[in-house]
C-alpha atoms as an extended CHARMM CRD file, in Angstrom:
* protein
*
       126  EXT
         1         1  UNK       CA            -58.7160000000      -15.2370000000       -0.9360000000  PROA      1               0.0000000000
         2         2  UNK       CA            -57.1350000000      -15.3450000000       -4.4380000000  PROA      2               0.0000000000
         3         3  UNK       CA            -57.5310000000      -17.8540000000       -6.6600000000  PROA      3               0.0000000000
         4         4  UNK       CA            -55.9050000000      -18.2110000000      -10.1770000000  PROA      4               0.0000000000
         5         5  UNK       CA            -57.6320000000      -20.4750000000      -12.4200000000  PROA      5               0.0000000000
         6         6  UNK       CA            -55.6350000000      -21.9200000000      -16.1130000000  PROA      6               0.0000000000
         7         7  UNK       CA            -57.2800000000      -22.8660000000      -18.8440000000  PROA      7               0.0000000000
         8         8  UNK       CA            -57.8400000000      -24.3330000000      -22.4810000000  PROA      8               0.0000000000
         9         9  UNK       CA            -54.4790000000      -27.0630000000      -22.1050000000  PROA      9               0.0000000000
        10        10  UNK       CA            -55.0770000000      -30.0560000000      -24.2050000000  PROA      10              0.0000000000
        11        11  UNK       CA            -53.2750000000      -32.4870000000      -26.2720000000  PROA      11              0.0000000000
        12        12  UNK       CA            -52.1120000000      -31.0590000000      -29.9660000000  PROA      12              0.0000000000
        13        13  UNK       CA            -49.5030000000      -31.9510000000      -33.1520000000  PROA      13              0.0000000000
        14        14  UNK       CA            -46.3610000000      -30.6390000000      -33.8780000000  PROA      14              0.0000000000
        15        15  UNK       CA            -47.0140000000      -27.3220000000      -35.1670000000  PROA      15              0.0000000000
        16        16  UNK       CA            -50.1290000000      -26.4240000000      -34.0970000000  PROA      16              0.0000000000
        17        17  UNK       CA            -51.3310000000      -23.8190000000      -32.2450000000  PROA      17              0.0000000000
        18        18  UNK       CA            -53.1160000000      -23.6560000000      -28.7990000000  PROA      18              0.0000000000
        19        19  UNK       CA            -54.7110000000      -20.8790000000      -26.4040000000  PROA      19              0.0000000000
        20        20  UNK       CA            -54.2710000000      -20.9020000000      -22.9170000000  PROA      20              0.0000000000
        21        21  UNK       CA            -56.5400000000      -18.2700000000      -20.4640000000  PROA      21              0.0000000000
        22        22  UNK       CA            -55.7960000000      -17.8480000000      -16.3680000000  PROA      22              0.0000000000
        23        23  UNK       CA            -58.4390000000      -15.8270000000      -14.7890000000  PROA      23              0.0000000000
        24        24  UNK       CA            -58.0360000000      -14.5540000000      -11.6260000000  PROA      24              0.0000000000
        25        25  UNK       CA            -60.1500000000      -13.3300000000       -8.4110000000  PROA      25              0.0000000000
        26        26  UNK       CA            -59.4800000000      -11.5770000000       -5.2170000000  PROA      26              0.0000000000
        27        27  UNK       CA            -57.1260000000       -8.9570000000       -6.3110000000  PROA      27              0.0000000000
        28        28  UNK       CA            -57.1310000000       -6.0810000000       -8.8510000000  PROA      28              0.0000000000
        29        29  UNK       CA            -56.1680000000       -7.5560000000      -12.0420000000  PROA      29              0.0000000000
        30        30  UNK       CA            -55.2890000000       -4.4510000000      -13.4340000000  PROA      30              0.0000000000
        31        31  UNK       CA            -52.9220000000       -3.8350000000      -10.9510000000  PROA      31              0.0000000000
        32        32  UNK       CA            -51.0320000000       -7.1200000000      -10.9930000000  PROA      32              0.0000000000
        33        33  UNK       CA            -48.1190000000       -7.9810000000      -12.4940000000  PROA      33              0.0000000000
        34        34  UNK       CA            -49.0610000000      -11.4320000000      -14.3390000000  PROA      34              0.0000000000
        35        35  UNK       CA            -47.1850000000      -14.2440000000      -15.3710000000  PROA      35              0.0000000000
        36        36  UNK       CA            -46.9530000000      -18.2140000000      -17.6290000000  PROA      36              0.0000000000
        37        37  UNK       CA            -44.4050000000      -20.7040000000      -16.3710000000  PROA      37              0.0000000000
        38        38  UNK       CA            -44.3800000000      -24.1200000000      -17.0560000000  PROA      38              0.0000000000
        39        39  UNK       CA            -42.7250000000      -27.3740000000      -15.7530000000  PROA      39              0.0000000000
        40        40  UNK       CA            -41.6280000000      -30.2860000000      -18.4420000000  PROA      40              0.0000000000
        41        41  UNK       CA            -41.2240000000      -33.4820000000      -17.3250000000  PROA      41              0.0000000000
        42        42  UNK       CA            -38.5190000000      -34.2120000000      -15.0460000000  PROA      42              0.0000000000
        43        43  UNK       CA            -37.4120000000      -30.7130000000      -15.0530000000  PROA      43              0.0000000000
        44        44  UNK       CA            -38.0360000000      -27.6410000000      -12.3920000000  PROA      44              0.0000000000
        45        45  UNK       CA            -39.9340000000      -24.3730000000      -13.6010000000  PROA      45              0.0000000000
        46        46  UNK       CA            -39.1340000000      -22.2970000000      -16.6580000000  PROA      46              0.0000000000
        47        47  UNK       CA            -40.4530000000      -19.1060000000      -17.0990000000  PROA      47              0.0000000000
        48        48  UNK       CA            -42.2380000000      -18.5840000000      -20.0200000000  PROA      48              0.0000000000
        49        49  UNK       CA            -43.6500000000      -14.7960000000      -20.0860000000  PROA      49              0.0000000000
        50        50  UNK       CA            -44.5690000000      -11.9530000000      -17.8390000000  PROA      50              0.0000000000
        51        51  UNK       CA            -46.9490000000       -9.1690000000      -18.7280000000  PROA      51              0.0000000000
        52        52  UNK       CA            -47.2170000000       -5.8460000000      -17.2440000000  PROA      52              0.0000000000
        53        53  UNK       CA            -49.5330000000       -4.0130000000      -15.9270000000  PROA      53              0.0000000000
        54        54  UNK       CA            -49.5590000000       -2.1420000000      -19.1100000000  PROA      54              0.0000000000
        55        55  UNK       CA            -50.2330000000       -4.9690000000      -21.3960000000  PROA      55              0.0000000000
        56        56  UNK       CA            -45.9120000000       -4.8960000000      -21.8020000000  PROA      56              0.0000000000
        57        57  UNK       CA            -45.2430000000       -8.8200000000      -22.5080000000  PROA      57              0.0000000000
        58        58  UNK       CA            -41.3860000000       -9.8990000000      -21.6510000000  PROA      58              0.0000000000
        59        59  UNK       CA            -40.1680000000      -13.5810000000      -22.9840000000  PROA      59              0.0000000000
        60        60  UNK       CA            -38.1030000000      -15.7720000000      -21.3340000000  PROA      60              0.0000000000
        61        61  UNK       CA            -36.4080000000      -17.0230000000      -24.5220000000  PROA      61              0.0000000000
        62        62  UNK       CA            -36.2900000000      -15.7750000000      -28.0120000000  PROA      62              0.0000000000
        63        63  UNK       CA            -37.8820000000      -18.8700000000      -28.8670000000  PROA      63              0.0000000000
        64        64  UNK       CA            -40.5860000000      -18.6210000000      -27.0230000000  PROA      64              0.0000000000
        65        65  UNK       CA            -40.8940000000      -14.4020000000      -27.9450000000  PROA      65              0.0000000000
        66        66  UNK       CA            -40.9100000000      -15.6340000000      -31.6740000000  PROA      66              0.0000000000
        67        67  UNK       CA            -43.8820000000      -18.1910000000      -31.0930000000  PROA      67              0.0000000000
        68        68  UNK       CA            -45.4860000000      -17.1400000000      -28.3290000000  PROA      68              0.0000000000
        69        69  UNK       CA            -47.7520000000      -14.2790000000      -27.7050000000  PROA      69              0.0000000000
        70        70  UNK       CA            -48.8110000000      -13.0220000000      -23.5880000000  PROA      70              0.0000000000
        71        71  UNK       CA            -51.5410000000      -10.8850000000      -23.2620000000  PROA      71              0.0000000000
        72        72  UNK       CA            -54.0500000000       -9.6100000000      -21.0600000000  PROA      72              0.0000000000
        73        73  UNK       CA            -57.8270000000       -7.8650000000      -20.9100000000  PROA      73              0.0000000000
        74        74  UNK       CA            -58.3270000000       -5.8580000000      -17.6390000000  PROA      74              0.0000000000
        75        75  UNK       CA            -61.4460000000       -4.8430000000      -18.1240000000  PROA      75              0.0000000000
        76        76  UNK       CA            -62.0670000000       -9.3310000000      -18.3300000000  PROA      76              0.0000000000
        77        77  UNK       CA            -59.5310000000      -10.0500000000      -15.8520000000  PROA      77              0.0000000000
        78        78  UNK       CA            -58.2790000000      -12.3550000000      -18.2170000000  PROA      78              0.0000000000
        79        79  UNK       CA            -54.6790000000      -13.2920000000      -18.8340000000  PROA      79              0.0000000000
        80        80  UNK       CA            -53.8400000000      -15.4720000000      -22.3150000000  PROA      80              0.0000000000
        81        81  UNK       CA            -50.6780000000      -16.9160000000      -23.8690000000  PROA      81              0.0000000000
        82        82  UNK       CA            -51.1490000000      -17.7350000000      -27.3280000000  PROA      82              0.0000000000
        83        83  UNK       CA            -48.7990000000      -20.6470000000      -28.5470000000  PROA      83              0.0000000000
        84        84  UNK       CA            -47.5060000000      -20.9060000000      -32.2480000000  PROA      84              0.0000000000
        85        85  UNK       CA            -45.6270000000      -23.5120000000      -33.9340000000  PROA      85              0.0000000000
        86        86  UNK       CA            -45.7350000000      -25.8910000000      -30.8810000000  PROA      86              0.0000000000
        87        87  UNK       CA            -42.7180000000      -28.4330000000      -30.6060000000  PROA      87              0.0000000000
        88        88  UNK       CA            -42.6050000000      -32.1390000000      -28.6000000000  PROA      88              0.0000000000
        89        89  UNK       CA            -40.8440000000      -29.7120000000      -26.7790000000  PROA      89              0.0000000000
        90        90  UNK       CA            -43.1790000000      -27.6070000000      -25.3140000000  PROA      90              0.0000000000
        91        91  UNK       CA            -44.6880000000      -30.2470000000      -23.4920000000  PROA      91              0.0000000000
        92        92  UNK       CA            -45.3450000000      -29.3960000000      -19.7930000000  PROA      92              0.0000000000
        93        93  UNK       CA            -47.5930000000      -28.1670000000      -17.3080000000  PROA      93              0.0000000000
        94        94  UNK       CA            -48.3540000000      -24.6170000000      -17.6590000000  PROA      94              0.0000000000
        95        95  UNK       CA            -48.7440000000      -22.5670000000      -14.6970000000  PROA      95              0.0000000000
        96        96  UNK       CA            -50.5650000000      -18.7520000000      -14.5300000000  PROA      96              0.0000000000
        97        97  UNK       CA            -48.9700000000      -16.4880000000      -11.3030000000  PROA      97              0.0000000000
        98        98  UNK       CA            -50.2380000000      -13.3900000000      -10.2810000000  PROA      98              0.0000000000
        99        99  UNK       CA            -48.1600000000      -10.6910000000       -8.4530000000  PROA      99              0.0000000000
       100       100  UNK       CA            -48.7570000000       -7.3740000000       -6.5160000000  PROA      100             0.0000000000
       101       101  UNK       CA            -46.7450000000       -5.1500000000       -7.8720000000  PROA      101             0.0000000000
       102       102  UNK       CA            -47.4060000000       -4.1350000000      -11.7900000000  PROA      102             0.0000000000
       103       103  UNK       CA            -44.3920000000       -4.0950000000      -13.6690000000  PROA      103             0.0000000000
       104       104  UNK       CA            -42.1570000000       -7.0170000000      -14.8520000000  PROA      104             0.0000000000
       105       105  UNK       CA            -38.5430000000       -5.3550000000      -14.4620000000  PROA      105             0.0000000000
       106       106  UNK       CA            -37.5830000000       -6.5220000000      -17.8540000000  PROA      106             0.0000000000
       107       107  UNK       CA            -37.8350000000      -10.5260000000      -17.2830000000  PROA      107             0.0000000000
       108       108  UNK       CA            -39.5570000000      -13.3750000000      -16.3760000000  PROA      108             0.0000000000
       109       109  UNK       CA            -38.8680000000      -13.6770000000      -12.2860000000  PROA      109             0.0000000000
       110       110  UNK       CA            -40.8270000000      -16.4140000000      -10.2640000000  PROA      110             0.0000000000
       111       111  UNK       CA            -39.6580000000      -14.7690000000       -7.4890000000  PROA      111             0.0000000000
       112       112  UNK       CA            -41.8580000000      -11.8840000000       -7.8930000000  PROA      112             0.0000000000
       113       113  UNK       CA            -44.9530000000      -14.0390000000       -8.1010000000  PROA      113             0.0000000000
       114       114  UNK       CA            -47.0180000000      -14.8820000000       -5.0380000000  PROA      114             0.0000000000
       115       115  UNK       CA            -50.4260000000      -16.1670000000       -6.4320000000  PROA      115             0.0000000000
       116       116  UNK       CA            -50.0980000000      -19.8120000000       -8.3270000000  PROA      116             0.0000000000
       117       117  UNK       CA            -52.8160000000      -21.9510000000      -10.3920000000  PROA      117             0.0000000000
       118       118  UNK       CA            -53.1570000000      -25.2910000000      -10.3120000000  PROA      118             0.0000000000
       119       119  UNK       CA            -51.5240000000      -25.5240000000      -14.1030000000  PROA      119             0.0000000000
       120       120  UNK       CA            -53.4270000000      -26.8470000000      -17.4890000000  PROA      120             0.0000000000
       121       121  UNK       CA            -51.5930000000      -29.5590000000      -19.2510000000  PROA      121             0.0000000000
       122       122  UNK       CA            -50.3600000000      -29.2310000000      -23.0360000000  PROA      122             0.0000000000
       123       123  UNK       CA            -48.9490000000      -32.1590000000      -24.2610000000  PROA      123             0.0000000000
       124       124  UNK       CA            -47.4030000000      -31.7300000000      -28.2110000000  PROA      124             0.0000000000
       125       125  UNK       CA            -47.0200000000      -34.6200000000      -30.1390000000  PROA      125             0.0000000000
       126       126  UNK       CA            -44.0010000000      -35.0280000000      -32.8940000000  PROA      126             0.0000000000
């Protein structure tokens, strides 16, 4: 059974920065393509970032590739997203998705996710 696990969410000011980590058992990490989405408010799922296999990060938005950073330790099985210069904006629930297959294609795809935390919360104040 897989199970993908977010954490280190949390309530921060404008500008700030915050780490996020997804670990994830009961598949070979360093096999898996792996993935951050998030849902705001009101709204359906964005993508956020996807990382290779490789340790290759892809953004969803130059926005997001300017402040953001995706990572990942195989040899920890740990995924991260570091978040820079957060906005009121960036408010949502942030989501960690695992995949079989290793490589990203370029983009941020939900579609070629199967494996889905539970989310972490980061709320951004203005």
């Amino acid at each position: 059974q897989v199970q993908v696990v977010e954490s280190g969410g949390g309530l921060v000011q404008a500008g700030a920065s915050l780490s996020l980590s997804c670990t994830v058992s009961g598949l070979t990490f360093e096999d898996a393509r792996m993935g951050w989405f998030r849902r705001a408010p009101g709204k359906g799922r964005e993508g956020v970032a996807c990382v290779s296999r490789d340790g290759d990060a892809y953004y969803a938005s130059d926005s997001m590739k300017g402040r953001f950073i995706a990572s990942r330790d195989n040899a920890e099985k740990v995924l991260y997203l570091r978040m820079n210069n957060l906005k009121p904006e960036d408010t949502a629930t942030y989501y960690c998705a695992a995949g079989q297959l290793g490589f990203c294609g370029g983009g941020v795809d939900d579609s070629k996710f199967i494996y889905w935390g539970q989310g972490t919360q980061v709320t951004v104040s203005s």
